[in-house]
C-alpha positions in Angstrom: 35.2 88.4 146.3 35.4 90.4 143.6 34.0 89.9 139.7 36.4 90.5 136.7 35.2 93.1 134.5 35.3 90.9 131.4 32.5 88.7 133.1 29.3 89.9 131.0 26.9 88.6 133.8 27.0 86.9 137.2 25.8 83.7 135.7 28.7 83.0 133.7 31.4 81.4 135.2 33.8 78.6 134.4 32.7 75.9 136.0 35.6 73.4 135.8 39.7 73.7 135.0 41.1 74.6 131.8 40.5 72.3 129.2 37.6 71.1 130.4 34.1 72.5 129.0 32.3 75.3 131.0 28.6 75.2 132.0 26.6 77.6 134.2 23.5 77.2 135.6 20.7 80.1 134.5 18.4 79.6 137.3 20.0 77.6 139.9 17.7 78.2 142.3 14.7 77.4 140.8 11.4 79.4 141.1 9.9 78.8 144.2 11.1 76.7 147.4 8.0 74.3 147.6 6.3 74.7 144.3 5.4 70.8 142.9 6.8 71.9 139.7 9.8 74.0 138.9 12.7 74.9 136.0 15.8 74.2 135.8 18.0 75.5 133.2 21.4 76.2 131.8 24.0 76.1 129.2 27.2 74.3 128.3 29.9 75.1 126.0 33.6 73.9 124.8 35.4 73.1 122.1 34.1 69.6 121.9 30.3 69.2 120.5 27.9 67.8 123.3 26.7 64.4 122.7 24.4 64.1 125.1 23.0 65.6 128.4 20.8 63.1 130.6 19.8 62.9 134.6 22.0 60.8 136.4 21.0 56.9 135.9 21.4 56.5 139.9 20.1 59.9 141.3 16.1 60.7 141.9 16.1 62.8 138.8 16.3 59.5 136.5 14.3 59.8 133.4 14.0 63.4 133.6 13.3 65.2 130.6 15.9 67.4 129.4 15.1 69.5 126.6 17.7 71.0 124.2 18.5 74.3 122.2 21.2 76.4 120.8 22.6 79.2 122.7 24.1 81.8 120.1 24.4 84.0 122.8 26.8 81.9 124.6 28.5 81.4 121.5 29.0 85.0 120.6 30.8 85.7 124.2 33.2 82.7 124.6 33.5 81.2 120.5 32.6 77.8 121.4 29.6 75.9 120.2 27.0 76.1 123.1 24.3 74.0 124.1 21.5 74.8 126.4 19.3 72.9 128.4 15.9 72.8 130.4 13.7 70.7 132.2 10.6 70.4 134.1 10.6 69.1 137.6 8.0 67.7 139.9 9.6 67.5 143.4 7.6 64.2 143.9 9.7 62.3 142.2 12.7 63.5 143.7 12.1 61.6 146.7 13.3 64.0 149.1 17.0 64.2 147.3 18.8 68.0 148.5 20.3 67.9 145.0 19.7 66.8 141.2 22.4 65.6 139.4 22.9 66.3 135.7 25.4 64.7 133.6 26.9 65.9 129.9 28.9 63.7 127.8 31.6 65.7 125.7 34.6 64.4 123.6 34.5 60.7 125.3 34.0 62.1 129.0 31.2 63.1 131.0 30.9 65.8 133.2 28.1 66.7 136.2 26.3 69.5 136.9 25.4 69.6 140.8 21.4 71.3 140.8 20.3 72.3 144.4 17.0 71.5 144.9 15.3 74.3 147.6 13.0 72.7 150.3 12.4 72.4 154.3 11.3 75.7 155.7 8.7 77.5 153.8 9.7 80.9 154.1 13.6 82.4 153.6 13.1 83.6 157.1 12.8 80.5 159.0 15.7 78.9 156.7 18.2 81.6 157.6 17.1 81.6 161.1 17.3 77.6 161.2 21.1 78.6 159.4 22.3 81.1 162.3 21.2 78.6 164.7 23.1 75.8 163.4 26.2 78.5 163.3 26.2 79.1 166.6 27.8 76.7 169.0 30.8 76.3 166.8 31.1 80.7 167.2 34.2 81.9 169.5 35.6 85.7 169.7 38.3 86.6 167.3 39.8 88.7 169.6 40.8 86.4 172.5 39.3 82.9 170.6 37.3 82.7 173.9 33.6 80.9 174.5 31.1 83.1 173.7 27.3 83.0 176.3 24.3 85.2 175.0 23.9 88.6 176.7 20.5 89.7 177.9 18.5 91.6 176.9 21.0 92.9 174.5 20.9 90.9 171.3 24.7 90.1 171.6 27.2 87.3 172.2 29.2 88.3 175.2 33.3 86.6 175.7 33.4 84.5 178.5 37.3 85.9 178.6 37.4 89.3 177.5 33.9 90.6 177.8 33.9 91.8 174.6 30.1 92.2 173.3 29.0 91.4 169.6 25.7 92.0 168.0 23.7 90.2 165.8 20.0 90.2 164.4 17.5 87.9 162.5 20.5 88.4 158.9 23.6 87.7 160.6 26.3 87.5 163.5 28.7 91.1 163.5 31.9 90.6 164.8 33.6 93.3 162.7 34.4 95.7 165.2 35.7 99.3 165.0 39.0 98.1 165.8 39.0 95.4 163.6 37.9 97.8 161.2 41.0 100.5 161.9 43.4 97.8 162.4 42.5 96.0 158.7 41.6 99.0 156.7 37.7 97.9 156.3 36.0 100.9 154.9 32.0 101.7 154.4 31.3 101.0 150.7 28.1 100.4 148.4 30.3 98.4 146.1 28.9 94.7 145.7 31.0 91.6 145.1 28.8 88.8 143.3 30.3 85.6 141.6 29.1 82.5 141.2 29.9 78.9 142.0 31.9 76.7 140.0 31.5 72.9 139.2 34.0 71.8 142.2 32.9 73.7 144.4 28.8 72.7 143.5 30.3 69.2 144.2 32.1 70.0 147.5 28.3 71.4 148.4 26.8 68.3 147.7 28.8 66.2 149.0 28.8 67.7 152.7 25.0 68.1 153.0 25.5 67.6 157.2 27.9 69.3 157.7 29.4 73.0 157.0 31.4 74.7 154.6 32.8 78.4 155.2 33.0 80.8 152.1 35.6 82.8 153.2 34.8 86.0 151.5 31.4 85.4 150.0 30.1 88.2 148.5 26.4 88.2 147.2 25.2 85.0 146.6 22.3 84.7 144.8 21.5 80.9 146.1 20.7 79.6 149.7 22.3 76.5 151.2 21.6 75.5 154.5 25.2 74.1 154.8 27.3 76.7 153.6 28.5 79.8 155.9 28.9 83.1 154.1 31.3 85.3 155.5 31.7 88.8 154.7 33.1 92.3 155.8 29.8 93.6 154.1 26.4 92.9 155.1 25.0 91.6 152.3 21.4 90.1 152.4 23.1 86.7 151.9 25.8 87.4 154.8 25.4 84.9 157.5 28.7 86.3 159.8 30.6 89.9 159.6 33.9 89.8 160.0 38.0 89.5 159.0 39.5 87.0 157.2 42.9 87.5 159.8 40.6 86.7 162.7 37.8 84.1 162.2 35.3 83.9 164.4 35.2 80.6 164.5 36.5 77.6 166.7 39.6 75.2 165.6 38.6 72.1 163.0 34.5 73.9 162.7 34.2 72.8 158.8 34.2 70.5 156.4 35.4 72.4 154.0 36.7 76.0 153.1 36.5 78.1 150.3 38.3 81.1 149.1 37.4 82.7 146.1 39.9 85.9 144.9 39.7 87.0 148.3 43.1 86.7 149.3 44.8 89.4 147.1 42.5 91.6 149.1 43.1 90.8 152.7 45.5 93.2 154.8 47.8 90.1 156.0 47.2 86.6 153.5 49.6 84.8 155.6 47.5 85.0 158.5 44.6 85.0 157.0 45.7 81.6 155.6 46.7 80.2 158.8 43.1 80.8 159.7 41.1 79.8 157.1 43.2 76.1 157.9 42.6 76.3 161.4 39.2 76.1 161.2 39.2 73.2 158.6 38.1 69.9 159.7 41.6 67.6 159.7 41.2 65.6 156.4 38.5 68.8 155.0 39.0 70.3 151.7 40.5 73.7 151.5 39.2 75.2 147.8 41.3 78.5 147.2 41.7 80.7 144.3 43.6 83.5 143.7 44.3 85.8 140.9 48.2 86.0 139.5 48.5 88.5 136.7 45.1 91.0 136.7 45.0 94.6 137.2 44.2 96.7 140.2 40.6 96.2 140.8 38.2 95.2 144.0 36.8 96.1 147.4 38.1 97.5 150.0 41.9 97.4 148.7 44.1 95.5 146.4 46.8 94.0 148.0 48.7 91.1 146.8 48.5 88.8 143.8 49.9 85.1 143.6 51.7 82.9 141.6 51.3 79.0 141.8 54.8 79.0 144.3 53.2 82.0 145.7 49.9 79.8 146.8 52.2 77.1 147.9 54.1 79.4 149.7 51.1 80.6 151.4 49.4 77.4 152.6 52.8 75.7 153.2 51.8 74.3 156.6 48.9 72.1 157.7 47.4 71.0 154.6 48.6 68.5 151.8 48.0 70.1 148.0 46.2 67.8 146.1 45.5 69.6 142.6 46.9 72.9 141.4 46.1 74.5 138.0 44.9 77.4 135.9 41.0 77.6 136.1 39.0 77.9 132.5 38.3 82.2 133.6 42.1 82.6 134.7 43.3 81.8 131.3 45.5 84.2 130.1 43.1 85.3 127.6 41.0 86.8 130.0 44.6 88.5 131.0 45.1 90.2 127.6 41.2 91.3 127.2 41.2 92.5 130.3 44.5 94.2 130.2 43.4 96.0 126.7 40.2 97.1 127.5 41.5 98.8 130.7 44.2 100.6 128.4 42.1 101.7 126.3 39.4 103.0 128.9 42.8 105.0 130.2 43.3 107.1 127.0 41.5 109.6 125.5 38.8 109.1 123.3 40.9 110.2 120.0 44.1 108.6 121.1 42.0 105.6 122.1 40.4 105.1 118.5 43.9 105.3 117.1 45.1 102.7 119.4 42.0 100.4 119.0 43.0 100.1 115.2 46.4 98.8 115.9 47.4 95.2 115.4 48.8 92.2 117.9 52.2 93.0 115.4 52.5 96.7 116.2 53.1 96.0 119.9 55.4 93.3 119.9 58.3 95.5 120.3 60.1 95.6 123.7 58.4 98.7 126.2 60.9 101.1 125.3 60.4 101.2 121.6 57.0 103.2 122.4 58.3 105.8 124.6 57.1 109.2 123.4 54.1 107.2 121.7 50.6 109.0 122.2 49.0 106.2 123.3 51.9 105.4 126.1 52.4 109.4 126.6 48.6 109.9 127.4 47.3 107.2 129.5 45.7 108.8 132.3 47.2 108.0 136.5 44.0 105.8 137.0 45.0 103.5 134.4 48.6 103.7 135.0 47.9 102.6 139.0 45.1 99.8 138.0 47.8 97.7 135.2 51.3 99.5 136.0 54.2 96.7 135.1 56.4 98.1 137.9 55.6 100.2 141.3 58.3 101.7 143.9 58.5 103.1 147.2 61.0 105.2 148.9 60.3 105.9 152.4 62.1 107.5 155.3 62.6 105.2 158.8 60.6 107.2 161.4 62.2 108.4 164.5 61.4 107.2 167.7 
């Protein structure tokens, strides 16, 4: 839910797992929802040179004309040759597709890059009022899970068990109430959480266009798709239902799939909100989760828990079978140890931090305690020493009852 600092812009994004090469789309969705012609655009980079980047043979794209050219500004972020890409489309000889498919060969293998194509209603209006529609019948109340019938005039959905009223307009459903609030520490903020999609999740899109997918977590999204639920505690212009992550408001087995995306080191509870975000999977649907290990304090509204891989497995231990687990290209730990730096060094001040930038990999291989009494360890202001601490503790007192 929340971007890493290191990311220089919400359009780049690793789109596969490590190893692999990354690509991001630059304008993935297009110019204009029913224009005859639009752009499509991108870049791809990895260690491997590109050897070619085509339309899929078998898609409605075949033939397209991809045009080429370097990307040194790619290539001065991530030190990997780059490649970018554009072409020209004319919707008429899409034949209706949802999506274009665009395929890279790199190093002997060939990758895809999943292109929604927008279409249907003619204004974002009547799309995100066709999108709450579709939502609704599969909505229930997160406090009790009961049925939910409209309540006139009111613009709300009323419980069928509890009573319990919850509003919505022509943006989105609000069942974050105030105690929902209290009871998970949800606080007012102007803070906004953007990312963008990777490759597998692109292809999980695609290959669901009936039915629904929740993004548990959303954030901003800069792209519409009539199949995917956003789900937020803010009310973003994107958000399609308000609410927690510990009590969905949605009914058992509702989606074909689920995504997560660093959301769960935020929540108040992640067991339970694990438990949910199965529940509401579809049985044989694909749960999609990432969540950060070693990163500093950082995000909206609090910063709760980080995972390792046994941590993740702990957490979704019941109800679903793990079918891949890895480290994706943005979680390697060189992201860590940028990351990591630059907020050290934004924790000093200015003179000590000069001093400090000028020191080598070498001079800080010691263990901890050999830099005790150090400037640059002495100095480091409380903000810093909260957001990438090694060690917290706690001592507390048992209340009397």
């Amino acid at each position: 839910m929340n971007r890493n600092p290191n990311d220089t812009g919400n359009k780049i994004r690793p789109s596969c797992f490590s190893g692999s090469p990354i690509w991001v789309l630059d304008a993935p969705e297009m110019y204009d929802a029913v224009a005859e012609r639009f752009e499509i655009g991108g870049w791809i980079a990895g260690a491997k040179a590109i050897d070619r980047v085509y339309a899929a043979p078998e898609s409605a794209g075949a033939g397209l004309e991809i045009r080429l050219q370097p990307r040194a500004d790619v290539e001065s972020i991530f030190h990997l040759p780059a490649t970018g890409f554009a072409a020209t489309c004319e919707r008429s000889r899409l034949q209706g597709e949802k999506y274009l498919a665009i395929r890279f060969d790199c190093g002997g293998e060939s990758y895809e890059i999943v292109v929604p194509i927008p279409g249907g209603e003619t204004s974002p209006e009547a799309r995100k009022r066709k999108k709450l529609d579709r939502i609704r019948p599969f909505l229930r109340c997160p406090t009790c899970f009961g049925e939910l019938r409209d309540s006139h005039p009111a613009r709300a959905l009323a419980c069928v068990a509890c009573a319990i009223e919850y509003p919505f307009n022509e943006e989105h459903y609000d069942f974050l109430t105030p105690e929902l609030r209290r009871q998970f520490d949800i606080l007012a903020t102007e803070n906004v959480s953007a990312n963008q999609y990777d490759g597998t999740a692109f292809n999980l899109i695609r290959r669901n266009p009936e039915g629904l997918i929740l993004d548990c977590g959303a954030g901003l999204r800069d792209k519409f798709f009539e199949n995917v639920v956003n789900f937020e505690i803010a009310a973003y212009g994107s958000s399609d239902v308000l609410g927690v992550g510990e009590r969905l408001p949605f009914a058992d087995n509702t989606f074909d799939c689920v995504f997560s995306f660093a959301v769960l080191e935020h929540v108040k509870d992640p067991f339970v909100c694990a438990r949910e975000l199965v529940r509401v999977l579809k049985p044989a649907g694909t749960l999609y989760c990432q969540i950060p290990f070693l990163v500093p304090l950082h995000g909206y509204p609090h910063h709760y828990y980080n995972m390792t891989r046994k941590g993740i497995e702990n957490l979704f231990s019941e109800g679903v079978e793990r079918t891949a687990m890895g480290t994706l290209g943005f979680g390697q730990p060189i992201f860590l140890l940028s990351w990591f730096l630059n907020a050290y060094c934004n924790g000093l001040p200015d003179a000590v931090s000069d001093t400090f930038r000028e020191m080598k990999v070498k001079d800080l291989l010691e263990p901890g305690s050999a830099y005790f009494g150090a400037d640059f360890v002495k100095s480091l202001s409380e903000t810093a020493q909260d957001e990438i601490s090694c060690c917290n503790f706690l001592i507390a007192t048992k209340t009397v009852d």
